[in-house]
C-alpha positions as CSV (number, residue, x, y, z in Angstrom):
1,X,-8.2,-17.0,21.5
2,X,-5.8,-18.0,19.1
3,X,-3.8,-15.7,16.4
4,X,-2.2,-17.3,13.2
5,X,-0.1,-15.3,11.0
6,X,-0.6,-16.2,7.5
7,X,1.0,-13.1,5.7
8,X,3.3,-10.0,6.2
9,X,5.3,-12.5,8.7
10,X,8.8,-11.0,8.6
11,X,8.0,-10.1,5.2
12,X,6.3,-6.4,4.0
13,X,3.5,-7.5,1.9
14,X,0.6,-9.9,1.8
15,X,-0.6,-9.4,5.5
16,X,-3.4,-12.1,6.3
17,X,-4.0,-12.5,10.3
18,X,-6.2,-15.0,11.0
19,X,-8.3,-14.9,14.7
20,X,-9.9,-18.0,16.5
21,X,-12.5,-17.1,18.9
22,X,-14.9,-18.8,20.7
23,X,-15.1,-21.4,17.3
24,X,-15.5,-18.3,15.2
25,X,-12.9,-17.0,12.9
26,X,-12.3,-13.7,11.7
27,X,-9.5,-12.5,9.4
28,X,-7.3,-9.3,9.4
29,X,-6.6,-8.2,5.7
30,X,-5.8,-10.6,2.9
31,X,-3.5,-8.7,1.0
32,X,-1.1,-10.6,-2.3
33,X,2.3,-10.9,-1.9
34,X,4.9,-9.5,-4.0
35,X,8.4,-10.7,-4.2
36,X,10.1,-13.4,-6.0
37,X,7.8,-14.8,-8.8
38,X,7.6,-18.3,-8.2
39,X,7.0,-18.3,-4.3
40,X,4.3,-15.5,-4.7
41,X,2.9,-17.0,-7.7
42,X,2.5,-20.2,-5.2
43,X,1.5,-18.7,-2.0
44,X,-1.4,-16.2,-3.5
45,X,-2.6,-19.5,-5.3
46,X,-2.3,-21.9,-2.1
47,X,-4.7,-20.2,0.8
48,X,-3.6,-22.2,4.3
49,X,-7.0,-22.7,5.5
50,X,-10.6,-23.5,4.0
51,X,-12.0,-20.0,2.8
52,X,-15.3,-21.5,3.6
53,X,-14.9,-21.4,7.6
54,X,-14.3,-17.2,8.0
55,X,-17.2,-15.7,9.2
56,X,-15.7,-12.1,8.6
57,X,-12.7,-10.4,6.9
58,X,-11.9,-6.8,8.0
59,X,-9.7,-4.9,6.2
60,X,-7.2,-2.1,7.4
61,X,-7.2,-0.6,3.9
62,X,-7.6,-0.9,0.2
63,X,-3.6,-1.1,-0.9
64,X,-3.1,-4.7,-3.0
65,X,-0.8,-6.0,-0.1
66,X,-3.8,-6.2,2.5
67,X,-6.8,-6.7,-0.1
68,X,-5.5,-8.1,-3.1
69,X,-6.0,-12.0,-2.3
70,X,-10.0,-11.2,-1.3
71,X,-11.2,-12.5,-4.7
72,X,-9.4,-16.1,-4.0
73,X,-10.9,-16.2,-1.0
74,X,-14.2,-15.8,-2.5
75,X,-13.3,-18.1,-5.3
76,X,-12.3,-20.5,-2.7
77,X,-15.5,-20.6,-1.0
78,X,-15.3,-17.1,1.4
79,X,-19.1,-16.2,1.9
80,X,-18.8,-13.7,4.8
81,X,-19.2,-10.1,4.9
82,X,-16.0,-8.3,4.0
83,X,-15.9,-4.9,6.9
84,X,-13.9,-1.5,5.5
85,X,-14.3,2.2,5.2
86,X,-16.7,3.9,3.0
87,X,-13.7,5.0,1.2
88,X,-11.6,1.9,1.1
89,X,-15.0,0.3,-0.3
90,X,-14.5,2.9,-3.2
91,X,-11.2,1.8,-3.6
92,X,-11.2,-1.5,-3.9
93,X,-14.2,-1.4,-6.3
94,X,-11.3,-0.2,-9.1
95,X,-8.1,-1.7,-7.4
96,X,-9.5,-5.4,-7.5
97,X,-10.9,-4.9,-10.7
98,X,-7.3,-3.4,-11.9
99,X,-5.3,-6.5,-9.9
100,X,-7.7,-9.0,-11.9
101,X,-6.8,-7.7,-15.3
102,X,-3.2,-7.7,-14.4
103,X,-3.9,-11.3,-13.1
104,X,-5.7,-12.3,-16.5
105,X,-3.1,-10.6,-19.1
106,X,-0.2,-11.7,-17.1
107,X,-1.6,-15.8,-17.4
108,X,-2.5,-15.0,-21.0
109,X,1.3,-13.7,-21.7
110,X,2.7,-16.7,-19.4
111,X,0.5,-19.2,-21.3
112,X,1.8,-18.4,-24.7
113,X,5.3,-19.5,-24.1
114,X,3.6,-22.4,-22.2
115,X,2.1,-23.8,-25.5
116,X,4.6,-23.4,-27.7
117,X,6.8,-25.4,-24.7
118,X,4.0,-28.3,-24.7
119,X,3.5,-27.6,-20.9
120,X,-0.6,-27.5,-19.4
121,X,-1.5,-23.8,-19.5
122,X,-2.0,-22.0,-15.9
123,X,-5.2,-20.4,-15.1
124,X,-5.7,-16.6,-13.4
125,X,-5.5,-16.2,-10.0
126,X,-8.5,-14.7,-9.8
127,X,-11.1,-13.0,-12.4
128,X,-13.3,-9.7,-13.1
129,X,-16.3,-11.7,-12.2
130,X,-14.2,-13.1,-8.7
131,X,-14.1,-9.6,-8.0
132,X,-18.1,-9.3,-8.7
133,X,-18.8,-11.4,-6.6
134,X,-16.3,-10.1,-3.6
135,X,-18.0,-7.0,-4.2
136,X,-21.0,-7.7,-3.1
137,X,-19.8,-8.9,0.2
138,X,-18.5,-5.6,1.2
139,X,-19.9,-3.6,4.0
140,X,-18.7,-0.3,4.5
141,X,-19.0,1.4,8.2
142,X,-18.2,5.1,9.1
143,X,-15.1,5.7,11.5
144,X,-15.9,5.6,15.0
145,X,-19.0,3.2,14.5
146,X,-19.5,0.0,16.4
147,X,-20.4,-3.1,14.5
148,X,-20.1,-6.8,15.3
149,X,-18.6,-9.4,12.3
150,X,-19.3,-12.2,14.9
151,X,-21.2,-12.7,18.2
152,X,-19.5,-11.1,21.1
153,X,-16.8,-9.3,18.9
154,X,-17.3,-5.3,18.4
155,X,-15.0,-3.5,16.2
156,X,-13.8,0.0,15.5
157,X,-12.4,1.5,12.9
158,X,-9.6,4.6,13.9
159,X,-8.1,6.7,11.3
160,X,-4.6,5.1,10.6
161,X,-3.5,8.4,8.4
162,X,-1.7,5.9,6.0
163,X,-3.8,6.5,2.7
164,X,-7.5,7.2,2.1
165,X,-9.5,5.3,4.1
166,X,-7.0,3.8,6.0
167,X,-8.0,2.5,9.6
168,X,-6.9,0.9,12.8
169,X,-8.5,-1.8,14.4
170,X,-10.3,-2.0,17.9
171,X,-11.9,-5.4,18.3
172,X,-13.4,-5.8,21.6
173,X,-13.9,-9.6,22.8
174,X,-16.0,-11.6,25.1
175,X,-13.2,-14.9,25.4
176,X,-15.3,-16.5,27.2
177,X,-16.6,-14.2,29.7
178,X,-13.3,-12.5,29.8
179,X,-12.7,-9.0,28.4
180,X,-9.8,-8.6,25.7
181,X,-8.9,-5.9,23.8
182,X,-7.0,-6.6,20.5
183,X,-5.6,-3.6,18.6
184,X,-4.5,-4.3,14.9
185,X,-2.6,-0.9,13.8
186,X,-3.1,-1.5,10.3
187,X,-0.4,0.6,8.2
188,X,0.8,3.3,10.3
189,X,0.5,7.0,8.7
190,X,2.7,9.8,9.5
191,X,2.2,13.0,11.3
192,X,1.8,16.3,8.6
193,X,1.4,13.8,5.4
194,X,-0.2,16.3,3.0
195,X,-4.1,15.4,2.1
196,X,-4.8,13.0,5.5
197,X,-5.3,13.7,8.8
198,X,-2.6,12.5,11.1
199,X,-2.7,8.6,12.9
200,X,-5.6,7.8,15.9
201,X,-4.8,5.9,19.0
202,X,-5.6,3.1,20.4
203,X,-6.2,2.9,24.1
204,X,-6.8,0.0,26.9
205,X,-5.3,-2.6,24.5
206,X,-4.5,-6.2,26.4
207,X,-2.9,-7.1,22.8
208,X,-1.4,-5.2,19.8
209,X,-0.6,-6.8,16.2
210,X,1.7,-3.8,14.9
211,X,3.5,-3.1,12.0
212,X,7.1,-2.7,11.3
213,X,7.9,-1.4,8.0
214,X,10.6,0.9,9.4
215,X,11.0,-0.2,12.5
216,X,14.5,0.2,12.6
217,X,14.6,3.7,9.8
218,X,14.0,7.2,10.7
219,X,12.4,9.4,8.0
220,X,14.2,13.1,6.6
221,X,11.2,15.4,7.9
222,X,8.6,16.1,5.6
223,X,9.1,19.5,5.7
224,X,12.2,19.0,3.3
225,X,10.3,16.8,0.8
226,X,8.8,19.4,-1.5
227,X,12.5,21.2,-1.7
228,X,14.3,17.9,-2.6
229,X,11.5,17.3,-5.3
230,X,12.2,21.0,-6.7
231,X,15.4,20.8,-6.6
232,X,15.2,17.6,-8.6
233,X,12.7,18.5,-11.2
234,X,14.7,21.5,-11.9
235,X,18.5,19.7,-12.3
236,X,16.5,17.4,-14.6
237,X,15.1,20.0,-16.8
238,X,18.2,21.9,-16.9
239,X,19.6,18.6,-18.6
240,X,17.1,18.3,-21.0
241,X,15.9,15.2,-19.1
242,X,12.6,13.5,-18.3
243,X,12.0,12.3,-14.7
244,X,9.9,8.5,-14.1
245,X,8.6,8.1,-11.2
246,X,7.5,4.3,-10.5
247,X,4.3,5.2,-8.0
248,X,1.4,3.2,-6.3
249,X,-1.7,4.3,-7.9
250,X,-3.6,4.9,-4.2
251,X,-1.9,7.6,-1.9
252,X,1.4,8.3,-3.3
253,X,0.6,9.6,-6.6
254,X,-2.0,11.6,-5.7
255,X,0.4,13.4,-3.0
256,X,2.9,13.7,-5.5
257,X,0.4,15.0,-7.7
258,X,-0.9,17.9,-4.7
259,X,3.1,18.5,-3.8
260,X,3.8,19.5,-8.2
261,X,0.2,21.5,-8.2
262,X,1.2,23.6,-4.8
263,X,5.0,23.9,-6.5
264,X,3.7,24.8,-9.9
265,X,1.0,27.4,-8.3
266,X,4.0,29.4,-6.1
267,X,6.2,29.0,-9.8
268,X,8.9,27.4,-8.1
269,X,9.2,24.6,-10.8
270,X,9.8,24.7,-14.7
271,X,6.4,24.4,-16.8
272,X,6.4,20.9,-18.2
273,X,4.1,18.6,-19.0
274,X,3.3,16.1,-16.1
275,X,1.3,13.2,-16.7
276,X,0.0,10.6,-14.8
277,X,-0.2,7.5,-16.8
278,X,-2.3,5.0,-15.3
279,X,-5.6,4.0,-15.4
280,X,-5.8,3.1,-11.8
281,X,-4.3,6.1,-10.7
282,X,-6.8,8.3,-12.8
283,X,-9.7,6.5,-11.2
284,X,-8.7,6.5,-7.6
285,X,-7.9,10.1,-7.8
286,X,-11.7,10.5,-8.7
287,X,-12.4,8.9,-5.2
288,X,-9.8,11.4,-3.3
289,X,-11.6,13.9,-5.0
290,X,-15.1,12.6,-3.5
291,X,-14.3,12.2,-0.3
292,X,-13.1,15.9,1.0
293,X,-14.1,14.6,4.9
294,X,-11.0,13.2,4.9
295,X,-8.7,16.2,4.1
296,X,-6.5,17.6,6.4
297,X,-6.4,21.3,7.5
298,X,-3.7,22.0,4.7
299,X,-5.1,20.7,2.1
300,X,-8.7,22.8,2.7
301,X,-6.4,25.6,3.1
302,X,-5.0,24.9,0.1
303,X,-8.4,25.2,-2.0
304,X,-9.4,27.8,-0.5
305,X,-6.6,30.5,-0.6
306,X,-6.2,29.5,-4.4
307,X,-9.7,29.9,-4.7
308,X,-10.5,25.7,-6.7
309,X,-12.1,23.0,-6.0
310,X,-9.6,20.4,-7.1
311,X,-6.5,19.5,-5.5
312,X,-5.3,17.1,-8.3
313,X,-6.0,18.9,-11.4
314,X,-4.1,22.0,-12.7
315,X,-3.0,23.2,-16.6
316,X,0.3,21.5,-17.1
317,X,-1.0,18.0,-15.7
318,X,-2.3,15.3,-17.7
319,X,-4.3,12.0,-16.9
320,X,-3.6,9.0,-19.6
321,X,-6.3,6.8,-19.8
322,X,-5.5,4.8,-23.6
323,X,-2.6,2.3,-24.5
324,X,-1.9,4.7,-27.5
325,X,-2.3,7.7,-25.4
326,X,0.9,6.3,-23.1
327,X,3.1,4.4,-26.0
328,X,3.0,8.1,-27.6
329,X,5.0,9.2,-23.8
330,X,7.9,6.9,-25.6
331,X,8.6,9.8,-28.0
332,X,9.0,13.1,-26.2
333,X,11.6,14.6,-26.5
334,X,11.6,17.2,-24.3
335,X,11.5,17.4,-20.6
336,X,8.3,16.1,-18.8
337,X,7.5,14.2,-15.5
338,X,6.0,10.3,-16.0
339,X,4.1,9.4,-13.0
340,X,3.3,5.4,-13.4
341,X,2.4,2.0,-11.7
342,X,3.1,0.0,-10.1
343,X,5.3,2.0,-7.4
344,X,7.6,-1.7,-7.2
345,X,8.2,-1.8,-11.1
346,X,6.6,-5.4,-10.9
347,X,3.6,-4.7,-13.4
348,X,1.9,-2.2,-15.4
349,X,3.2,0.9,-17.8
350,X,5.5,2.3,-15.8
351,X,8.0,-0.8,-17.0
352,X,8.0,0.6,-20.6
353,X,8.6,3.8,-19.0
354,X,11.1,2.5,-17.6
355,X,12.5,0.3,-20.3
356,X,12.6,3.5,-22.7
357,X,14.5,5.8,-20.6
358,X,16.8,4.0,-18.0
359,X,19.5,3.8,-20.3
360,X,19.5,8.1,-21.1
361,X,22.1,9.7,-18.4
362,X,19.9,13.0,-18.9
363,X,17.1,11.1,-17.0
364,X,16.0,10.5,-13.5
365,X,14.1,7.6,-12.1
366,X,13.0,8.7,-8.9
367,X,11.6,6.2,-6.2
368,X,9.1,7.8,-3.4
369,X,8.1,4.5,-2.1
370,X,9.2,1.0,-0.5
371,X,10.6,-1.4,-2.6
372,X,10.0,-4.7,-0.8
373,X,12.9,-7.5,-1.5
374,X,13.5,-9.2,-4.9
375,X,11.1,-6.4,-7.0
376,X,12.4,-4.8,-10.0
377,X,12.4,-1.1,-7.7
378,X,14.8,-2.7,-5.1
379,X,17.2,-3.7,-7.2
380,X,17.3,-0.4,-9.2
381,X,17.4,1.3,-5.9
382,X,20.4,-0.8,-4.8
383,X,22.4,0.0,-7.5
384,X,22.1,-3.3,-9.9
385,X,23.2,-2.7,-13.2
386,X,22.0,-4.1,-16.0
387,X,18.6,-4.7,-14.7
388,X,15.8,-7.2,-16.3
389,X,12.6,-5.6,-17.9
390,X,10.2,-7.5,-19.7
391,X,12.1,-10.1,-21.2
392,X,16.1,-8.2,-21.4
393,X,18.8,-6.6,-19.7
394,X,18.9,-2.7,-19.5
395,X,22.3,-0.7,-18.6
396,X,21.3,1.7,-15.0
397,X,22.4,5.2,-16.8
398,X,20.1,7.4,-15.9
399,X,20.2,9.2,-12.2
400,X,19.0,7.2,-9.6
401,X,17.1,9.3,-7.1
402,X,15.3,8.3,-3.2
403,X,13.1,10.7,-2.6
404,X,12.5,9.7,1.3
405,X,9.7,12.3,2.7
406,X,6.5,10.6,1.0
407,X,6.9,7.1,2.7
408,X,3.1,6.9,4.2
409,X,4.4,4.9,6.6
410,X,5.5,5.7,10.2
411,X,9.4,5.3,10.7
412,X,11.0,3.7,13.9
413,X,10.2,7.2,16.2
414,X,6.9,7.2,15.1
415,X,5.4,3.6,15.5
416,X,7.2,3.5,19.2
417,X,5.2,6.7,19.5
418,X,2.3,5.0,18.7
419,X,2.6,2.4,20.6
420,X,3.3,4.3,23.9
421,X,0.3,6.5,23.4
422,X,-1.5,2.7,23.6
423,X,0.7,2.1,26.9
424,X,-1.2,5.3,28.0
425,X,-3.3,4.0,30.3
426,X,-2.6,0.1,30.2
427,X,0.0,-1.9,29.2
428,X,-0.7,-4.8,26.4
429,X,0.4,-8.2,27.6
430,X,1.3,-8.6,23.8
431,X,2.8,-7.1,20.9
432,X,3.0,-9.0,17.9
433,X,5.2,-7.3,14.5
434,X,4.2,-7.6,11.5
435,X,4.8,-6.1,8.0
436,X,8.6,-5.8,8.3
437,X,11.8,-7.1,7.0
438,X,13.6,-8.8,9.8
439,X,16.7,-5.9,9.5
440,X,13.4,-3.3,10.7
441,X,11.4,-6.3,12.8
442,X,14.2,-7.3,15.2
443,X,15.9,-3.7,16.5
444,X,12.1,-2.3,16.9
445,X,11.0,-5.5,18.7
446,X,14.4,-5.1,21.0
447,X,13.3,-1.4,21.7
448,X,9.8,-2.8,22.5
449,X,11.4,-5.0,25.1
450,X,12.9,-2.4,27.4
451,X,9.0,-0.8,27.6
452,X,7.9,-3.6,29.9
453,X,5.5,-4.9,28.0
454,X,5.8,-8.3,29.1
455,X,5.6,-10.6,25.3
456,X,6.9,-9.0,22.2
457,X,6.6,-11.5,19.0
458,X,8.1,-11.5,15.8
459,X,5.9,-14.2,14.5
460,X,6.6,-16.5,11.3
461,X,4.5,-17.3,8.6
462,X,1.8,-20.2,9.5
463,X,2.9,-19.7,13.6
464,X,-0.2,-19.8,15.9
465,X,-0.3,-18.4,19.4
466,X,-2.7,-18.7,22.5
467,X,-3.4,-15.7,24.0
């Protein structure tokens, strides 16, 4: 069996794992990356092996940095079935459909200045009717339930407790007459995350691809999160401020949305208007609201006591569907809460947002999520000042504010933790790391090492291994 690592290879985005069994080939996620324009607008465009050879793609879950690059496989020649969720099949129904308009309005902007410059104009990445045709490739599978992408390869999916419809991988193989079996973490969730349950184990694993995000990082307990987001909505209102909060449209808005309707129920936040301005967001949100098996305890409890039926709904919060709808948001003037995409500040409304209000001291931009390496969110968060959006330089005045607690990732205590519930009752012969910076990668690997586990890899991009 051989493992290639085309994506998320000491990098956090676009993870794209590509198994070699028995002549078949299977692939783990095929997410975009995101990072410096040039080298992601090359690598999403420049897939490292023929499309046309993969029997099967399953996918950990529906975030743009695992299934975003899907529709070039297909465009490319992919014809096998793509394996996921029920709920990350919702998902991805609007999130590939929302990545190929960004991909098609971002060429259309590019080309413009391309023309007038007498260069050849570039084409989209990928299309609405790419996505169409991914689409109908997806088969969706219950948690828990056996299927096979390819002869003598049975998979299961575990809850991974990262976003809706997340999942962990058990893929059991017949190498030949020999037993292996390969555990793929996904993105792992965190215990007590409001909405999802917490992270499943895998057990018996003779080989683990894990990832790394915060390998070497150690979260502020959740239980603190809701105060520091109180305390932070109420020092900007007493300034008259508004607060923008850059947010991926699947998971972290819709906790953000729960954690302001639990605050805003127990009166223990200034009314304002909230809104939530992004399409995407205001059609995944539908799908959290259809698929209740996935709660948590909390949030059932939740409904419940308050007596409703809808977690992400309440009076002071508004959903903005239209263009003119979201250009008005440029003109409040009194305090409100902006939630918008994309959660990195590479694309989407939340850069006007961001262009209109940065500069006003009375303001807070408040990050809840990773920003990977070179986005517009890291270097906000890092303290550059002026800062490019959309064509010119902005002065950093407002606050800048981490809000730490909502990562749905597992930090360094918990991904060991996850790992030595899989140690259980066998140790793997390998772990591989993925989805990490090398400053998170290395110190976890390290820590892996003195667990005698015998191989620990921190594989780069294109490496291949025999195992």
């Amino acid at each position: 069996m051989e493992l290639q690592f085309w994506g998320a290879a000491q990098v956090v985005t676009g993870s794209m794992h590509l198994l070699t069994i028995n002549n078949h080939k299977i692939l783990l996620d095929a997410g975009l990356y995101q990072g410096r324009r040039k080298i992601a607008f090359e690598r999403n465009r420049q897939i490292p092996f023929d499309p046309s050879e993969i029997e099967a793609l399953v996918l950990s879950h529906a975030h743009i940095d695992h299934s975003g690059n899907i529709p070039s496989l297909v465009k490319n020649g992919f014809r096998g079935t793509i394996w996921c969720t029920h709920a990350t099949k919702d998902l991805i129904n609007y999130m590939l459909r929302d990545s190929a308009h960004i991909q098609e309005y971002d060429v259309l902007y590019v080309n413009k200045k391309r023309r007038r410059q007498g260069k050849k104009p570039f084409e989209p990445l990928y299309t609405a009717a790419d996505v169409d045709e991914t689409l109908k490739l997806v088969q969706s599978v219950d948690y828990h339930q056996p299927f096979s992408p390819v002869e003598g390869i049975e998979v299961r999916f575990g809850d991974a407790g990262h976003m809706l419809g997340s999942a962990n991988v058990t893929l059991d193989i017949d190498d030949r007459g020999k037993h292996k079996r390969l555990a793929f973490s996904g993105d792992v969730g965190r215990k007590h995350l409001p909405i999802l349950r917490d992270p499943e184990f895998v057990r018996d694993a003779d080989i683990v691809i894990m990832e790394s995000t915060y390998g070497n990082r150690i979260h502020a307990p959740i239980e603190n999160t809701a105060q520091e987001l109180r305390d932070q909505v109420v020092k900007t209102f007493n300034r008259n401020g508004k607060i923008i909060i850059p947010s991926f449209a699947v998971g972290r808005t819709q906790e953000l949305v729960y954690e302001l309707h639990k605050l805003h129920e127990a009166r223990q936040i200034p009314k304002l208007d909230i809104f939530v301005d992004s399409p995407l967001a205001v059609n995944v949100t539908e799908v959290f609201k259809n698929h209740p098996e996935v709660y948590d305890d909390e949030i059932k409890s939740f409904l419940k006591t308050n007596h409703i039926a809808n977690a992400f709904g309440f009076e002071d919060l508004r959903y903005v569907r239209e263009v003119e709808e979201s250009k008005k948001l440029n003109f409040l003037h009194e305090p409100a809460i902006i939630i918008s995409a994309s959660g990195m500040c590479e694309a989407g409304r939340v850069l006007h947002h961001l262009k209109n209000n940065i500069e006003d001291p009375r303001n807070t931009i408040m990050f809840v999520g990773y920003q990977a390496e070179y986005t517009l969110g890291r270097k906000i968060l890092s303290g550059q000042s002026p800062v490019p959006i959309l064509g010119d330089k902005y002065e950093v005045r407002a606050e800048i504010f981490r809000l730490e607690g909502y990562s749905g990732h597992a930090d360094r205590n918990g991904l060991l933790n996850w790992l030595a519930e899989t140690q259980k009752t066998k140790t793997p012969q390998h772990v591989f790391l993925v989805h990490g910076e090398p400053d998170n990668m290395f110190p976890l690997a390290d820590a892996i090492r003195k667990r005698d586990i015998p191989h620990v890899h921190t594989p780069k991009r294109g490496q291949p291994f025999e195992v």
